[in-house]
py3Dmol code that shows the C-alpha trace and the ligand (Angstrom):
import py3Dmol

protein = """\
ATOM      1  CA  UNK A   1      -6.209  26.517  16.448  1.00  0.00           C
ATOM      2  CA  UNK A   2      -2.298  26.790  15.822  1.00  0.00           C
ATOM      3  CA  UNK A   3       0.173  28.789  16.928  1.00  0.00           C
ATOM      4  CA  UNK A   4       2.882  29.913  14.345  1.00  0.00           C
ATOM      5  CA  UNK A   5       6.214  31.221  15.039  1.00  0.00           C
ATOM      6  CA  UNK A   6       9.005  33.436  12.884  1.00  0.00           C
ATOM      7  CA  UNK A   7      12.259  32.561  14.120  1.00  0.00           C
ATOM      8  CA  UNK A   8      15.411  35.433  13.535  1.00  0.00           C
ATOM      9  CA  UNK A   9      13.514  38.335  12.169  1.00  0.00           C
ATOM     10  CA  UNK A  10      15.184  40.942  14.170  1.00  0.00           C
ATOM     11  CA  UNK A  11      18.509  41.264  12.499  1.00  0.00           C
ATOM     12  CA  UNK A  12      20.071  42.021  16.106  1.00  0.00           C
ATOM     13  CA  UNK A  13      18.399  39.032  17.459  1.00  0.00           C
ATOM     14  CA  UNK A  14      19.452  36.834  14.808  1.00  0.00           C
ATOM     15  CA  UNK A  15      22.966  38.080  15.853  1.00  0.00           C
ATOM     16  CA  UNK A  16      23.110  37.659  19.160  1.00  0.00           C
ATOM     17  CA  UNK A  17      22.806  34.066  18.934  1.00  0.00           C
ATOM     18  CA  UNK A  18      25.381  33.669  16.077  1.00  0.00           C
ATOM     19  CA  UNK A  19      22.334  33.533  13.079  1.00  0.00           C
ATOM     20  CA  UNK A  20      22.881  34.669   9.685  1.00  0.00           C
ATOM     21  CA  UNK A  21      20.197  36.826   8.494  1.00  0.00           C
ATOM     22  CA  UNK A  22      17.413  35.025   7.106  1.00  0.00           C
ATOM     23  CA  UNK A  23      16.378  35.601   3.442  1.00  0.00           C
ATOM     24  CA  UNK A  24      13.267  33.739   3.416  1.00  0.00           C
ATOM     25  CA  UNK A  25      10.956  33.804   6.836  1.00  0.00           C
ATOM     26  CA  UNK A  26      11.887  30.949   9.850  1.00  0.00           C
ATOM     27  CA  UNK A  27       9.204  29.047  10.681  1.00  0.00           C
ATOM     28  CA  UNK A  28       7.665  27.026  13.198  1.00  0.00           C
ATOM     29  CA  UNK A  29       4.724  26.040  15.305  1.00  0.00           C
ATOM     30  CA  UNK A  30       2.826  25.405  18.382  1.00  0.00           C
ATOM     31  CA  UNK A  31       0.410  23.350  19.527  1.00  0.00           C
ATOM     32  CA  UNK A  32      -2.704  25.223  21.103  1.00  0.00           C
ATOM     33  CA  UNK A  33      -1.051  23.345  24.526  1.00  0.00           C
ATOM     34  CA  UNK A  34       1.485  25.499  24.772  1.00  0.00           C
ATOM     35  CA  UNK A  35      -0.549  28.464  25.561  1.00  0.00           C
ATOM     36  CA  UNK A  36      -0.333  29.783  28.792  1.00  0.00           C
ATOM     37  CA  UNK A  37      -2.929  33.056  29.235  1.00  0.00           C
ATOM     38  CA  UNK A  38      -4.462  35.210  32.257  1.00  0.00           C
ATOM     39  CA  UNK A  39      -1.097  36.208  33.712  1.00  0.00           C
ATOM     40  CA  UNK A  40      -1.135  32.447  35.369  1.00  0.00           C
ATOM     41  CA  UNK A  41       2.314  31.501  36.567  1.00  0.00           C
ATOM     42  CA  UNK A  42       4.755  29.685  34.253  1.00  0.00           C
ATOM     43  CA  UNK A  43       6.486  26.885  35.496  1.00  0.00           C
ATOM     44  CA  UNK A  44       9.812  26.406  34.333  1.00  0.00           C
ATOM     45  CA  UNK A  45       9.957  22.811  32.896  1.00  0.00           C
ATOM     46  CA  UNK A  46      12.130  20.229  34.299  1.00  0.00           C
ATOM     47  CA  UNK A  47      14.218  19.096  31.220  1.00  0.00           C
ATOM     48  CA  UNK A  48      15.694  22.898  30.645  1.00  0.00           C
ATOM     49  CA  UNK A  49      18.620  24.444  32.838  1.00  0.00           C
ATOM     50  CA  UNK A  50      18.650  27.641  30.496  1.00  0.00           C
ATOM     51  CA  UNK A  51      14.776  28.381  29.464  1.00  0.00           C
ATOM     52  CA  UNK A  52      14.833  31.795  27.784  1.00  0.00           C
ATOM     53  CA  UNK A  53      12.147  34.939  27.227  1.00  0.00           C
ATOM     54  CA  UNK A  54      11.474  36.116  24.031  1.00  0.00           C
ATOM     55  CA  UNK A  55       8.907  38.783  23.672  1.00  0.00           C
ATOM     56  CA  UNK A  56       7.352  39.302  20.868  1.00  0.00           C
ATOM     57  CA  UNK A  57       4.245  40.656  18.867  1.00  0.00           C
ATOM     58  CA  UNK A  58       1.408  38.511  18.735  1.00  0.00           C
ATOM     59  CA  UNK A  59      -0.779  38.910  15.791  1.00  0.00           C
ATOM     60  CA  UNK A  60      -4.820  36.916  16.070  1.00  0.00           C
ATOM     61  CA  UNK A  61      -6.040  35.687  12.673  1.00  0.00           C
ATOM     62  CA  UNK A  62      -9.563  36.828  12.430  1.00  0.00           C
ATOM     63  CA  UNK A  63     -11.170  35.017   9.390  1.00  0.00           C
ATOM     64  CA  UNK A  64     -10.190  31.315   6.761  1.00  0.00           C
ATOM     65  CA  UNK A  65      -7.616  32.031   3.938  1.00  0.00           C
ATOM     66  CA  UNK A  66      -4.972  31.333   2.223  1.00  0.00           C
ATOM     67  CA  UNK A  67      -2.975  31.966  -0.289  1.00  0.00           C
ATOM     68  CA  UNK A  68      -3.181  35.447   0.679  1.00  0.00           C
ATOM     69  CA  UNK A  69      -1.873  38.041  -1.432  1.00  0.00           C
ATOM     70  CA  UNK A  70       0.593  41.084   1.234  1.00  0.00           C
ATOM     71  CA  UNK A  71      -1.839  43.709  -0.123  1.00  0.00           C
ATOM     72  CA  UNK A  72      -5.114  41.740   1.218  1.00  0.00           C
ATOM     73  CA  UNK A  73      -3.235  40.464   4.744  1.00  0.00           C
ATOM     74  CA  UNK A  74      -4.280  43.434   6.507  1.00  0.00           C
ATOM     75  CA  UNK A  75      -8.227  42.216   6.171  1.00  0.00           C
ATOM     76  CA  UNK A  76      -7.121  39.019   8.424  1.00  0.00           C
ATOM     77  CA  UNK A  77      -6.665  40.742  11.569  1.00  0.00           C
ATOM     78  CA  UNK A  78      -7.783  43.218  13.907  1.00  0.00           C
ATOM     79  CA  UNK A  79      -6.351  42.145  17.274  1.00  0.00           C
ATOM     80  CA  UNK A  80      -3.303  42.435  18.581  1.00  0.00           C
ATOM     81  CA  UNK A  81      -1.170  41.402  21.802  1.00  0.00           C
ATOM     82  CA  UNK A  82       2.551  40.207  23.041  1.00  0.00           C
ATOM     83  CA  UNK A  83       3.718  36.817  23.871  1.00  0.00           C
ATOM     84  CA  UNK A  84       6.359  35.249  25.420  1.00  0.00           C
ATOM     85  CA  UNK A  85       8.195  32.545  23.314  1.00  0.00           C
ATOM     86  CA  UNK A  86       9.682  29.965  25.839  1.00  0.00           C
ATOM     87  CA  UNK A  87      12.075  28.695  24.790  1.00  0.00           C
ATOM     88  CA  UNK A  88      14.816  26.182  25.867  1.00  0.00           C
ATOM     89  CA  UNK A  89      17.927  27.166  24.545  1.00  0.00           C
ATOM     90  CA  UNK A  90      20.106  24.459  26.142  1.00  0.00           C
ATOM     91  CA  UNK A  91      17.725  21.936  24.166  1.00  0.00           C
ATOM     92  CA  UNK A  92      17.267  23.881  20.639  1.00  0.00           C
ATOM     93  CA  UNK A  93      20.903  24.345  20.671  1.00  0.00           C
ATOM     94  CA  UNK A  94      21.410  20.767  21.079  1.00  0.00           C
ATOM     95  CA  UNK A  95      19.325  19.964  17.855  1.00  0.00           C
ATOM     96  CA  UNK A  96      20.476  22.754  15.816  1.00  0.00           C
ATOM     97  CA  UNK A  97      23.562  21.490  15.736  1.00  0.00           C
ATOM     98  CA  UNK A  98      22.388  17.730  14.508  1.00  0.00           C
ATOM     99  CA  UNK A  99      19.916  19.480  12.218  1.00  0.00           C
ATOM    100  CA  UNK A 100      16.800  18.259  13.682  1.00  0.00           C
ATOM    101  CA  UNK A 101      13.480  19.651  14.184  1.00  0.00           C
ATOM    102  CA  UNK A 102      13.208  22.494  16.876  1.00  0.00           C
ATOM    103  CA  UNK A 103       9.723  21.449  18.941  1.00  0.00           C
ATOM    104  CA  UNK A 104      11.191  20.000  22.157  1.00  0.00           C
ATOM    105  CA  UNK A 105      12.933  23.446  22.680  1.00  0.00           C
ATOM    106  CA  UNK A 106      10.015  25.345  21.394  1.00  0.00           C
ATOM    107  CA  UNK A 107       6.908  24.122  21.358  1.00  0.00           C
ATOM    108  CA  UNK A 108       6.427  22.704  25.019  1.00  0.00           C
ATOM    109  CA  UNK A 109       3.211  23.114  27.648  1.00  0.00           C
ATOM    110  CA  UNK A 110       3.584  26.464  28.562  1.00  0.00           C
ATOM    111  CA  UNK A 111       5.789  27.928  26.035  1.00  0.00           C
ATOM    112  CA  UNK A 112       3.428  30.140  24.290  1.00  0.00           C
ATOM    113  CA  UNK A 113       2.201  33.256  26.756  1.00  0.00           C
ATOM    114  CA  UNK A 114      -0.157  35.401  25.116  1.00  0.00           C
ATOM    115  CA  UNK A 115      -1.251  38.768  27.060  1.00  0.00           C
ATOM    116  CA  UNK A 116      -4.745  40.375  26.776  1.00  0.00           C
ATOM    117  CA  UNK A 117      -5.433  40.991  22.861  1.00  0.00           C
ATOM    118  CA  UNK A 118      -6.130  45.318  22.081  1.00  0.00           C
ATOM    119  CA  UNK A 119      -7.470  46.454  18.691  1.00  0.00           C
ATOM    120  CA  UNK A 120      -5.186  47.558  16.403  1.00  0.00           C
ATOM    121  CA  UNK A 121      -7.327  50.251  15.297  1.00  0.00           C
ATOM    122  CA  UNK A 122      -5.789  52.572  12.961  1.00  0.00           C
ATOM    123  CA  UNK A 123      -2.306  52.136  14.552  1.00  0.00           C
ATOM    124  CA  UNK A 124       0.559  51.350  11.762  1.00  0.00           C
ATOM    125  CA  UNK A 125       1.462  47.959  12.922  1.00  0.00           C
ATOM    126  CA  UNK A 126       5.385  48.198  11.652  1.00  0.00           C
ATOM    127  CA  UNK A 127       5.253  50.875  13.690  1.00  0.00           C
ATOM    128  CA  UNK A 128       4.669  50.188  17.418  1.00  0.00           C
ATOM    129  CA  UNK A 129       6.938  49.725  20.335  1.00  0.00           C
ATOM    130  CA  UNK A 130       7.145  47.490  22.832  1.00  0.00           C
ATOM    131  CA  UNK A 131       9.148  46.285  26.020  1.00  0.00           C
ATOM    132  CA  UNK A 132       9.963  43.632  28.583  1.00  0.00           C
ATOM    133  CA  UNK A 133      11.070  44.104  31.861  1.00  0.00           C
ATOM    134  CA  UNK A 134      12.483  41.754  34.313  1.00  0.00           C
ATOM    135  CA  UNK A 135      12.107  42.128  37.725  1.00  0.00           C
ATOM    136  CA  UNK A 136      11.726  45.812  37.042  1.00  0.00           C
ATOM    137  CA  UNK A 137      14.740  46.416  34.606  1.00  0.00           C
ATOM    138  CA  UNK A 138      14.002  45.949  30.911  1.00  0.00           C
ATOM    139  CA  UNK A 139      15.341  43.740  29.187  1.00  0.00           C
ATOM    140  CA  UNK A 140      13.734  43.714  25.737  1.00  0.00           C
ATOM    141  CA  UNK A 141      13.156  46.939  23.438  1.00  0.00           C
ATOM    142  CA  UNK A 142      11.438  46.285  20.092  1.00  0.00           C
ATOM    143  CA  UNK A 143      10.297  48.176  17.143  1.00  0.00           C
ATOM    144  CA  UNK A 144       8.421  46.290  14.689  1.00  0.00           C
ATOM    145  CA  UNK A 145       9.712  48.748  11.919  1.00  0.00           C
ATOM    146  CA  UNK A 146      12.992  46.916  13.000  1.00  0.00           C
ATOM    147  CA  UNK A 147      10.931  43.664  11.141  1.00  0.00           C
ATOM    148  CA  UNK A 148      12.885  41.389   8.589  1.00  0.00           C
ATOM    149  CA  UNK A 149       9.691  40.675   7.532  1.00  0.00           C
ATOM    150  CA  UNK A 150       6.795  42.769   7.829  1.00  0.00           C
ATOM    151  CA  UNK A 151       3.760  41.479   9.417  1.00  0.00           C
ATOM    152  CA  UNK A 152       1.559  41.390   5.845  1.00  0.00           C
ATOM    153  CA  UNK A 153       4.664  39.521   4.074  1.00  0.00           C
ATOM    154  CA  UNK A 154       4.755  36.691   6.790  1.00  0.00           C
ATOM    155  CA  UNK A 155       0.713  36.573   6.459  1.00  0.00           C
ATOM    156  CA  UNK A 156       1.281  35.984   2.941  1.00  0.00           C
ATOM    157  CA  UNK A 157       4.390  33.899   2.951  1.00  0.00           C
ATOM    158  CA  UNK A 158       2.904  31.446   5.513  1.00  0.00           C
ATOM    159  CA  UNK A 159      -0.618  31.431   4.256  1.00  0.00           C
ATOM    160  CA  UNK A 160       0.981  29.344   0.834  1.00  0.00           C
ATOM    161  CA  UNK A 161       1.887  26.589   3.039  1.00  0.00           C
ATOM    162  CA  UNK A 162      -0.889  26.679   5.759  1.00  0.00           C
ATOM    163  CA  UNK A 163      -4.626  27.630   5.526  1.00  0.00           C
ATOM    164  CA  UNK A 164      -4.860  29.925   8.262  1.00  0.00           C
ATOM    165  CA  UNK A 165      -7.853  30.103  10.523  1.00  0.00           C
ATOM    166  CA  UNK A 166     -10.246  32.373  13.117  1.00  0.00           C
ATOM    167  CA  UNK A 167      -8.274  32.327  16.095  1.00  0.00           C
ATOM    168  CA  UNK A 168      -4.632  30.786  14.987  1.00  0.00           C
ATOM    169  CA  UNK A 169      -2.065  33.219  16.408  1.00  0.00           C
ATOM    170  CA  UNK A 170       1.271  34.473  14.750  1.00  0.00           C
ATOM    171  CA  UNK A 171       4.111  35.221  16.767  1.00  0.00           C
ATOM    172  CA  UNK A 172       6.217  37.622  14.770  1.00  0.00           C
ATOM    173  CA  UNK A 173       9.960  36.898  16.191  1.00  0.00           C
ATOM    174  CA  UNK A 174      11.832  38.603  19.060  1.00  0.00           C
ATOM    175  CA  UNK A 175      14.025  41.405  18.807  1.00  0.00           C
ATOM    176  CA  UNK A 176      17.610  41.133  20.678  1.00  0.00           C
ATOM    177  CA  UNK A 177      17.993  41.224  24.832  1.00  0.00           C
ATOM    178  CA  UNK A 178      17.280  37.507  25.225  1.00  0.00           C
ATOM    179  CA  UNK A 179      18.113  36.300  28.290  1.00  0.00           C
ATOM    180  CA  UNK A 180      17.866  33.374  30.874  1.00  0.00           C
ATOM    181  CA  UNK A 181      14.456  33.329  33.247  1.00  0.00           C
ATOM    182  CA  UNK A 182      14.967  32.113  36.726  1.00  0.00           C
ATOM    183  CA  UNK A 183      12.129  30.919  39.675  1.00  0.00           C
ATOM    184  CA  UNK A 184      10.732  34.016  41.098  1.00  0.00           C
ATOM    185  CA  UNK A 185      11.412  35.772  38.232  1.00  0.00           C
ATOM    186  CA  UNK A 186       8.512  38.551  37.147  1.00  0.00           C
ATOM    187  CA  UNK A 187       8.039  39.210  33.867  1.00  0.00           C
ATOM    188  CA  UNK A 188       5.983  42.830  32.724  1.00  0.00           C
ATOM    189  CA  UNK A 189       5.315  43.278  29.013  1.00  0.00           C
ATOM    190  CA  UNK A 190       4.250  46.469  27.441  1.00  0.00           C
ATOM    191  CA  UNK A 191       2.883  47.670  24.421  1.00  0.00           C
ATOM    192  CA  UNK A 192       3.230  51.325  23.464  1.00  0.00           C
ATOM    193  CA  UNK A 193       3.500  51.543  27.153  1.00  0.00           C
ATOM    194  CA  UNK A 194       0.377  49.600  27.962  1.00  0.00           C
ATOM    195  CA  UNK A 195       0.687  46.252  30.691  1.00  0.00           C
ATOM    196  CA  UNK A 196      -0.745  43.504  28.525  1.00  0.00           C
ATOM    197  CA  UNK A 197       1.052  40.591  30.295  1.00  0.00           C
ATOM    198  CA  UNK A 198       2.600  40.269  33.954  1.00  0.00           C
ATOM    199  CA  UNK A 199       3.134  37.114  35.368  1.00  0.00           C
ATOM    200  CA  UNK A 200       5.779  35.135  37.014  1.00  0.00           C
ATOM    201  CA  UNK A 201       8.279  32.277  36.788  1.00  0.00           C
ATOM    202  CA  UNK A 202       7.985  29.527  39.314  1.00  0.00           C
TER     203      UNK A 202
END
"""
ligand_1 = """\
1
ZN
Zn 10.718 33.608 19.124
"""
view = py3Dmol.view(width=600, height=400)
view.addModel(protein, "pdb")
view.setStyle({"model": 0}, {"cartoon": {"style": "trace"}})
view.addModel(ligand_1, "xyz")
view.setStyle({"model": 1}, {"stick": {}})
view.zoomTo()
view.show()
């Protein structure tokens, strides 16, 4: 399986770190050893001094396609969850300014914590909210009606590039309120004010 990642498609997020607003989705990957699952602690790697949260939406491809048209995307999922996107922004902002390729800041052991998957049901997915506390405050308030890109458009958008498969997962970008992780940190993320990930930073 592979993990794929939108980059910047909160236009507040994309802000905050000095990001013009995208007019084509940002895209990246994982490799399935990034995933970190169960609420088992993260350890904070030892090549960052500034690893970052990013929570975000976490869509689970349910069936082979591509080329997929935004009408049909819908029919590829039916699961749902949020994810952390580790990230180490000392790193990526080290190779965004020589151009280069993102993965050592991004794509890591570890960087890619998914929280126990819900149905979506009959829930409007640009239309749920979700939040990240640390250490009790939160942090991170998102919207995905706030989306650049809408869930369907990225299914579509990425699905001309890569064939997408049962069981890839799509992280969908993170809205604004990024922020530094520290050991002993505890991280709590919510969906429509349901716990689907707590674990901590060691
Ligand atoms: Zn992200």
């Amino acid at each position: 399986m592979k993990i794929i990642c939108i980059g910047r498609n909160y236009g507040l997020h994309a802000k905050e770190l000095g990001n013009d607003i995208p007019d084509k989705p940002v895209i990246f990957c994982k490799p399935d050893t990034a995933i970190l699952k169960n609420n088992e602690d993260f350890y904070l790697p030892p090549f960052s001094n500034d690893v970052h949260y990013e929570a975000e939406l976490v869509i689970k491809i349910d069936k082979i396609g591509k080329t997929i048209a935004p009408q049909f995307a819908s029919k590829y999922y039916t699961q749902i969850s949020l994810g952390i996107d580790f990230t180490a922004r000392d790193l990526q902002s080290d190779l965004k300014s020589k151009g280069l390729p993102w993965e050592l800041a991004k794509a890591f052991d570890n960087s890619a914590v998914i929280g126990q998957f819900v149905p979506l049901n009959n829930k409007n997915i640009q239309d749920l909210h979700f939040t990240l506390e640390k250490n009790g405050e939160t942090v991170q308030v998102g919207h995905t009606a706030d989306m650049l890109f809408k869930v369907d458009e990225i299914i579509s958008f990425v699905s001309a590039y890569f064939t997408l498969k049962t069981g890839d997962l799509i992280f969908t970008g993170t809205p604004a309120g990024v922020g530094k992780v520290s050991a002993g940190d505890r991280l709590i993320a919510k969906l429509e004010g349901e716990e689907l990930l707590n674990f901590e930073v060691k």
